[in-house]
C-alpha positions as CSV (number, residue, x, y, z in Angstrom):
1,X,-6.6,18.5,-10.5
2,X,-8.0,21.2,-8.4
3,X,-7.4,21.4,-4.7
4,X,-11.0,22.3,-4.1
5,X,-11.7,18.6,-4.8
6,X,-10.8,17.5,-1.6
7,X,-13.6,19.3,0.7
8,X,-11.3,18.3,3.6
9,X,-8.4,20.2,2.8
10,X,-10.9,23.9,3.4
11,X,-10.6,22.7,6.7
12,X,-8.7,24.8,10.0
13,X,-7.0,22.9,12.9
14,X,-6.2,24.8,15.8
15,X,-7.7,27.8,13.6
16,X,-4.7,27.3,11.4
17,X,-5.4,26.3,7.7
18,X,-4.5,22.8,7.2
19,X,-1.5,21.4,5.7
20,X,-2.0,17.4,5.0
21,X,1.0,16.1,5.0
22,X,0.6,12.4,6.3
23,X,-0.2,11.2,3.0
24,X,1.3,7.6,3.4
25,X,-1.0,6.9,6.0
26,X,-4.3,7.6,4.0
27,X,-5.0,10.1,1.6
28,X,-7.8,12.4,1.1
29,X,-10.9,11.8,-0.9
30,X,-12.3,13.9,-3.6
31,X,-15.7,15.0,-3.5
32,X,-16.8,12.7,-6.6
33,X,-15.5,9.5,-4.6
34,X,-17.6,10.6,-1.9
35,X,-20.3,11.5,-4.1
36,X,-20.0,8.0,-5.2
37,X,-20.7,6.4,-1.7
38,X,-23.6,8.2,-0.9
39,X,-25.1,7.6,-4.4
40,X,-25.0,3.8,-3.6
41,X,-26.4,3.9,-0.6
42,X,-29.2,6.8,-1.3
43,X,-29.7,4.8,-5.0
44,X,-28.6,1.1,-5.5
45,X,-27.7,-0.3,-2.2
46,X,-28.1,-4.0,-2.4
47,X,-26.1,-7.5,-2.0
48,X,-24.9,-8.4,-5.4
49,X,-24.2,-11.8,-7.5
50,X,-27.3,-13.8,-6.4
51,X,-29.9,-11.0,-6.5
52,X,-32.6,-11.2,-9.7
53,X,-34.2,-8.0,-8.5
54,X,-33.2,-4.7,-10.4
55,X,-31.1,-3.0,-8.0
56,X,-29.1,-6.3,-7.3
57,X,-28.3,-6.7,-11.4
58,X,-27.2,-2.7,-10.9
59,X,-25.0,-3.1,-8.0
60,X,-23.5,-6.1,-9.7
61,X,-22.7,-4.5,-12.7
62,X,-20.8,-1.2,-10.9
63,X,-18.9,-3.8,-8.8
64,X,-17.6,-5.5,-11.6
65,X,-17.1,-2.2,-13.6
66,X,-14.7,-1.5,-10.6
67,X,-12.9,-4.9,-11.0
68,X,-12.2,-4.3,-15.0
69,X,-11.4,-0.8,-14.1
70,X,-8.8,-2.1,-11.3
71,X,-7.8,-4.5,-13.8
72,X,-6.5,-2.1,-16.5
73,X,-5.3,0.3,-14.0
74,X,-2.6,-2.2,-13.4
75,X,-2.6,-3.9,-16.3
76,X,-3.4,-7.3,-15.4
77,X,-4.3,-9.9,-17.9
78,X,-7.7,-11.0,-17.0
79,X,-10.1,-9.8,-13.9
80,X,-10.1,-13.3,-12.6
81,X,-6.6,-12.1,-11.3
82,X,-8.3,-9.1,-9.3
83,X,-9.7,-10.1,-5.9
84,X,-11.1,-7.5,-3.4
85,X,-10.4,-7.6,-0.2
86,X,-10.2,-5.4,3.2
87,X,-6.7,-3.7,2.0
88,X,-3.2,-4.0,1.7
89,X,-2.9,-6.2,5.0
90,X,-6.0,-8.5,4.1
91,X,-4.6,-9.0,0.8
92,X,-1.2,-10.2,2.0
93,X,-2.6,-12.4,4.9
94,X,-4.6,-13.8,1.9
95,X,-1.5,-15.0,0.4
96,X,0.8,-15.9,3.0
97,X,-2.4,-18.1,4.7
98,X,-3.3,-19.6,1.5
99,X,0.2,-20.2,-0.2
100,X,1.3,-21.4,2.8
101,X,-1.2,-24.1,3.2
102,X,-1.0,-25.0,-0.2
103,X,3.3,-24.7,-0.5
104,X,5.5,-24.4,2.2
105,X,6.9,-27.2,4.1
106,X,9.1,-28.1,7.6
107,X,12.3,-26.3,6.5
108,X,11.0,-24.0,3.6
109,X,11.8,-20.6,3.3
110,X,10.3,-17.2,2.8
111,X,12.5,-14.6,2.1
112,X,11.1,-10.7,3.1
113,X,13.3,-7.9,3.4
114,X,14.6,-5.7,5.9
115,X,12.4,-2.8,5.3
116,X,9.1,-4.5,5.2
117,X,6.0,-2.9,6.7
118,X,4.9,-5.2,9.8
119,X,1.9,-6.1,7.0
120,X,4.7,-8.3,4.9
121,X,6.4,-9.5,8.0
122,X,4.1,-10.7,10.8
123,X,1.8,-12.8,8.0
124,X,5.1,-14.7,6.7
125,X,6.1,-14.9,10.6
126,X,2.9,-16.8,11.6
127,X,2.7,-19.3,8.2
128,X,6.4,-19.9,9.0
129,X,5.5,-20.9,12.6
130,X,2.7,-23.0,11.6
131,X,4.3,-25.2,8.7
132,X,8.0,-25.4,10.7
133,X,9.2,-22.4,7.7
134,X,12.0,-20.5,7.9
135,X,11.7,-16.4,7.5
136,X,14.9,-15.5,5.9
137,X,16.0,-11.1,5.8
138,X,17.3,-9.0,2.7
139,X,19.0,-6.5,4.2
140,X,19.3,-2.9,3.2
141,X,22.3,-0.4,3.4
142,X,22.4,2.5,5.3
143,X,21.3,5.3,2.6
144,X,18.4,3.0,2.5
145,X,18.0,0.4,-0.3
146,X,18.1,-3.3,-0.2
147,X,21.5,-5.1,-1.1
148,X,20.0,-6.8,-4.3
149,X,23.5,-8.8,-4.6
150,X,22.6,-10.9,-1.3
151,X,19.2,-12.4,-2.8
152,X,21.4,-14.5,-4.7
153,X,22.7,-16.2,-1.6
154,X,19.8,-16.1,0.6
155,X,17.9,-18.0,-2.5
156,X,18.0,-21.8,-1.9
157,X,16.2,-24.8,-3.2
158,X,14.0,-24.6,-0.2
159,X,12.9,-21.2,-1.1
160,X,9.2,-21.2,-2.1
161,X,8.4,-17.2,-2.1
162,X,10.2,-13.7,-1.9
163,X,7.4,-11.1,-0.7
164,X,8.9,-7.4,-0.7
165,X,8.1,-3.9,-0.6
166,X,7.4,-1.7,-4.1
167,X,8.1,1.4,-2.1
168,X,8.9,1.9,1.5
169,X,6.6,4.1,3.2
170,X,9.1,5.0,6.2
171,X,12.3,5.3,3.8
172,X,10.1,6.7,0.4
173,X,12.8,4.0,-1.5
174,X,11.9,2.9,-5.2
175,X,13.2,-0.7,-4.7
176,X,14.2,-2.4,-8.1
177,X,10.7,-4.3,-7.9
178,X,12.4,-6.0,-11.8
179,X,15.7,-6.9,-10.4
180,X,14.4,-8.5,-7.7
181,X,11.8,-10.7,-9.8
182,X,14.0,-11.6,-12.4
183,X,16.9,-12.6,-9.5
184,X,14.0,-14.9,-8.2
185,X,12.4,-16.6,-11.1
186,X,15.3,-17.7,-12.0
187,X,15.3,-19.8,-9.5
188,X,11.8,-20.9,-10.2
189,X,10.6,-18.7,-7.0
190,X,7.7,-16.2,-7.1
191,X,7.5,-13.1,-5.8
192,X,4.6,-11.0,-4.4
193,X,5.0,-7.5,-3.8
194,X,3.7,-4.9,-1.6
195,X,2.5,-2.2,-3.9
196,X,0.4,0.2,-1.1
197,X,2.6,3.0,-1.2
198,X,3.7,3.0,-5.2
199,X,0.0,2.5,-6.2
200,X,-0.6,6.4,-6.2
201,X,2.6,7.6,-7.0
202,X,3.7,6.2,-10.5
203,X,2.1,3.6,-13.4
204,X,1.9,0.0,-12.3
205,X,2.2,-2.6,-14.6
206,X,1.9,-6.5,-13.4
207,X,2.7,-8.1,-16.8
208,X,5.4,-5.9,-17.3
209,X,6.8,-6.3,-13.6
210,X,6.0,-10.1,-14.0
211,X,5.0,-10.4,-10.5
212,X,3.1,-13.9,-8.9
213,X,0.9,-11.2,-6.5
214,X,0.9,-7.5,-6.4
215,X,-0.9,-6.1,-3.2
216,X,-2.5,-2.6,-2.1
217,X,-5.0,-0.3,-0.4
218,X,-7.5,1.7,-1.7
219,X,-7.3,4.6,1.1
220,X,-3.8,5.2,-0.1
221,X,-5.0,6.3,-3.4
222,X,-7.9,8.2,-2.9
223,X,-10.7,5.8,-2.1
224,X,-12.7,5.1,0.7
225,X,-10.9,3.3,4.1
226,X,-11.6,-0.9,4.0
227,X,-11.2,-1.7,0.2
228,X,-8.1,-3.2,-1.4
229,X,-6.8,-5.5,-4.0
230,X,-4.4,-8.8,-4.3
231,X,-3.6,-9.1,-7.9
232,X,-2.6,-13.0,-8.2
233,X,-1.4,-14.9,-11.0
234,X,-4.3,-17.6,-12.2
235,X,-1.6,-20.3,-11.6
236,X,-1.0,-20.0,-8.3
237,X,-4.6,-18.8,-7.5
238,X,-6.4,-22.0,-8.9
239,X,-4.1,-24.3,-7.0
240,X,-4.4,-22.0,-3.8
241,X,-6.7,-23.2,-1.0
242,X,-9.3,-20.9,0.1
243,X,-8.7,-18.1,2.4
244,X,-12.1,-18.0,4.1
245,X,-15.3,-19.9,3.6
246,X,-18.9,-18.9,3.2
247,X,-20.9,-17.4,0.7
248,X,-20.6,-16.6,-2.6
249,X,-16.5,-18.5,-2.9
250,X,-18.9,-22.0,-3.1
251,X,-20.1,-23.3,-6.2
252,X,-21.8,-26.3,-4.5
253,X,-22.2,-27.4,-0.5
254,X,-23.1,-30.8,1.2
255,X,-21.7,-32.0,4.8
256,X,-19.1,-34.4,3.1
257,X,-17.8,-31.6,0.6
258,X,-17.2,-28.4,-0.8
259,X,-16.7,-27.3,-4.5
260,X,-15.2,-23.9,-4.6
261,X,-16.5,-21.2,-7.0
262,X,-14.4,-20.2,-9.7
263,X,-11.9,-16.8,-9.7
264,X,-11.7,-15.1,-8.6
265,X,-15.2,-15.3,-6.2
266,X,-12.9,-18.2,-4.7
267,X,-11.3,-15.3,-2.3
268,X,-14.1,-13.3,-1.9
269,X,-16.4,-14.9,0.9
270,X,-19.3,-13.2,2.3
271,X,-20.8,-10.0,1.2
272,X,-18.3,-7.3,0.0
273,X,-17.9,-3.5,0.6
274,X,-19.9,-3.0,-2.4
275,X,-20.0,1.0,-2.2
276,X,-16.4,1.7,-1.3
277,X,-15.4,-0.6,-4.5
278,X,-17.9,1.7,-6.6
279,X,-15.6,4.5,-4.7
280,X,-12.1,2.7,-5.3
281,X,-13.2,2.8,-9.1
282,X,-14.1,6.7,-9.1
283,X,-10.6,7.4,-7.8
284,X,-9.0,5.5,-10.2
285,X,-10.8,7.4,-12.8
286,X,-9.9,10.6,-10.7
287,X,-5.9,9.6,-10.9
288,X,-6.6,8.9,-14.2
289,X,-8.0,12.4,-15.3
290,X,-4.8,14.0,-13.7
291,X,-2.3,11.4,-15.5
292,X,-0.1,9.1,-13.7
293,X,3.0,10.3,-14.8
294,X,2.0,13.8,-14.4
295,X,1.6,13.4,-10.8
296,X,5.1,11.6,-10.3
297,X,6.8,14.6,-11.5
298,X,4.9,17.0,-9.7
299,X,5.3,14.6,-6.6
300,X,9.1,14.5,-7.3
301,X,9.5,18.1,-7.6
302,X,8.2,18.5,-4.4
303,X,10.3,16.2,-2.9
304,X,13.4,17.6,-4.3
305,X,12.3,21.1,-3.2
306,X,11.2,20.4,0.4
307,X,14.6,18.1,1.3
308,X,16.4,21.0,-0.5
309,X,14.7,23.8,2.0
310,X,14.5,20.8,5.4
311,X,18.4,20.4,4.9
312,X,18.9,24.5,5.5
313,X,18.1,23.4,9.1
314,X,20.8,22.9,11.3
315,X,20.7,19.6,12.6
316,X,18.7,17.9,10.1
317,X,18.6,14.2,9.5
318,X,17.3,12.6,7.0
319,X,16.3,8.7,7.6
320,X,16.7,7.3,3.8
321,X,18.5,8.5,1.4
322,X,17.9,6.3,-1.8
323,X,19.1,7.7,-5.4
324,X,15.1,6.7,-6.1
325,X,12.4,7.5,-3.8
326,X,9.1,8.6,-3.9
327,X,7.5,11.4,-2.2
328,X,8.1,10.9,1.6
329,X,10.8,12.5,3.7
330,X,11.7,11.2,6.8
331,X,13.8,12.9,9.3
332,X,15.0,14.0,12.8
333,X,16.1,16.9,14.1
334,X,19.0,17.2,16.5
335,X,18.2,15.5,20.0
336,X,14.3,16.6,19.7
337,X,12.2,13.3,19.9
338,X,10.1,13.0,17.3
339,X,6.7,12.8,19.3
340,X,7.1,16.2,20.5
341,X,8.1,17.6,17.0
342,X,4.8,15.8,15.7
343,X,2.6,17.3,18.1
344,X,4.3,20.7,17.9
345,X,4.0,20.7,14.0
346,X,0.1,19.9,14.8
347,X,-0.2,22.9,16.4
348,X,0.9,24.9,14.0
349,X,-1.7,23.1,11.5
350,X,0.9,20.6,9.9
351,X,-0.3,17.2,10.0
352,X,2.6,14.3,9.4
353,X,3.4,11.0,11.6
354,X,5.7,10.0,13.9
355,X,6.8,6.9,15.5
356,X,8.1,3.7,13.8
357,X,5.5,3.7,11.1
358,X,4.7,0.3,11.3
359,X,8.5,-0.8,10.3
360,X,10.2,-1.8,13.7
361,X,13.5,-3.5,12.1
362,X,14.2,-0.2,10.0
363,X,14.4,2.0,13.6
364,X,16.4,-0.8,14.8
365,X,18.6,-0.3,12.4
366,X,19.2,3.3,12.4
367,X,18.8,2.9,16.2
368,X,16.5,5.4,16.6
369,X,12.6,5.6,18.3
370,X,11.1,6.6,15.4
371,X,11.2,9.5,12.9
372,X,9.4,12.4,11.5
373,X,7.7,11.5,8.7
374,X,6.4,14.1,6.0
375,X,4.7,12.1,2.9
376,X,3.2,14.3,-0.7
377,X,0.1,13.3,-2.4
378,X,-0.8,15.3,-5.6
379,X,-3.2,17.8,-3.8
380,X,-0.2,19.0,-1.8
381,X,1.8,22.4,-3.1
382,X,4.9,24.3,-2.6
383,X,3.0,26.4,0.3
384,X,2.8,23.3,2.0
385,X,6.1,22.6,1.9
386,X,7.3,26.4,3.1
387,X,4.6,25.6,6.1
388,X,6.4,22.3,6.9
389,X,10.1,24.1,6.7
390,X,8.6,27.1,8.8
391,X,6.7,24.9,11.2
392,X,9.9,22.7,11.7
393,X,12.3,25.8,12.8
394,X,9.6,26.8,14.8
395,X,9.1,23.6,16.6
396,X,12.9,23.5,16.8
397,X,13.6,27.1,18.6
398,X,10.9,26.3,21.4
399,X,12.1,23.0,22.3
400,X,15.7,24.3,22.5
């Protein structure tokens, strides 16, 4: 991995060099994955599946190049299990729409956790309101990880699903993704887990996991903005109505009825995002080159080193504490709202986000506005890090 990859990253702001450090948001994008877009659209741009004409077949074959490469990246069994979709949100709104029509019941449950991006909340929220369901809350402690001994109790035979996060993106926790699964099957419940912020950061494995769904985004890894994946067991997915109609999820249409195609076209209506899938697969080949575990060392290193140099600063809080966590650091600094310490930070050419980061409850529960958040991808360095501490005590001194 070289930095001069990412073309973005030569880039000043505020005539200040720029240190990318909001990395749970969206990454950066090598130059080969956007290489890769504009070779589709310069070369081989055409709807795929139904065309006979030569750049159709071609476009056909790199989208489904993308779906086996997706499929090994994560292990799955088969790439009937890999649907595309819009991202991390999409893939989740697939599953709580269409489990929910096909599963839950008046007084059924869904059980998310407390630490759950709004994206694995406010999907279960609306399926529960529309099939009378209950939303039921695993709650964490305050170092930041989930109490894994109250699933046992919030399990009940009403339970149908348990949908929780892989890794939070405003706490940087490592939640025991196995514990949890094995907890639920053995009550006969699946599970589907958010994996948008532990796609990037460390090997994922859905046989080994033994997860019913396994969700993400391809922007948080590299690829191009509007492509993602929901990874679904065949089991659930062939019994699973529909999540849209239209084109290419039919295999035959009349006005009385519908045959739907087979997987896992059965999720994918309408005509896909054909080049940014050609670009999800490029950065998975990018990651690849570099070595997943490679980069979650590195990644930890830096973590370790930049909470070791933030917690020199008087004042310093750190929002999540978990014995496992990825690479993002959260934090306050005495009274100094984190708004202002975000935009001061900017300033100084350090990009990282503020605010509740899309996970209300947690802030509620700290009771807090919202933090500083400070996230690594494998492009970042130890200069980055020194920038951040500087920038902070900077930032700090002016608005005392």
């Amino acid at each position: 991995m070289n930095r001069s990859d990412f073309p973005i990253l030569n880039e000043q702001v505020y005539g200040k060099p720029l240190i990318y450090l909001d990395n749970a948001a969206t990454t950066q994008k090598p130059q080969l994955v956007i290489d890769a877009l504009s070779d589709y659209y310069n070369r081989i741009n055409s709807n795929i599946h139904r065309g006979v004409h030569c750049l159709s077949q071609i476009a056909t074959n790199e989208f489904e190049m993308a779906r086996e490469a997706v499929r090994q990246y994560i292990n799955a069994p088969t790439t009937q299990e890999v649907v595309f979709t819009r991202g991390a949100t999409e893939s989740i709104n697939l599953v709580a729409s269409s489990f929910g029509r096909t599963y839950l019941r008046q007084g059924d449950e869904v059980i998310v956790s407390e630490m759950e991006h709004h994206s694995n909340i406010v999907p279960w929220q609306l399926v529960c309101e529309e099939r009378n369901a209950k939303l039921k809350v695993l709650p964490f402690n305050d170092r930041g990880e989930l109490i894994i001994n109250d699933l046992e109790t919030l399990i009940t035979e009403r339970t149908k699903i348990v949908a929780v996060a892989h890794v939070s993106n405003s706490l940087g926790t490592v939640n025991p993704i196995e514990e949890i699964i094995r907890i639920a099957h053995s009550h006969n419940v699946p599970v589907l887990v958010d994996g948008a912020q532990a796609v990037a950061h460390c090997p994922v494995d859905v046989q080994a996991l033994n997860c019913d769904f396994y969700c993400f985004s391809g922007h948080k890894m590299y690829a191009p903005m509007g492509i993602g994946v929901m990874y679904g067991k065949a089991q659930w997915l062939n019994e699973m109505k529909p999540y849209q109609g239209g084109g290419e999820m039919i295999k035959d249409v009349t006005f009385e009825k519908t045959t739907y195609n087979d997987l896992p076209f059965k999720f994918e209506a309408g005509t896909p995002s054909v080049g940014d899938v050609i670009g999800l697969r490029k950065a998975i080949e990018y990651i690849q080159s570099v070595g997943l575990e490679k980069i979650a060392n590195y990644e930890q290193e830096l973590l370790s080193y930049t909470t070791e140099k933030l917690s020199q600063i008087e004042g310093m809080r750190f929002i999540g504490e978990a014995k496992q966590k990825t690479g993002v650091i959260s934090f306050l600094v005495g009274n100094i709202h984190p708004y202002d310490m975000g935009v001061l930070l900017d300033h100084q050419g350090v990009a990282v986000r503020t605010g509740h980061h899309c996970t209300q409850p947690i802030m509620t529960h700290f009771a807090i506005p919202g933090t500083v958040r400070a996230s690594f991808a494998l492009y970042n360095t130890i200069e980055d890090a020194d920038k951040l501490v500087e920038a902070v005590i900077k930032a700090q001194r002016m608005l005392s």
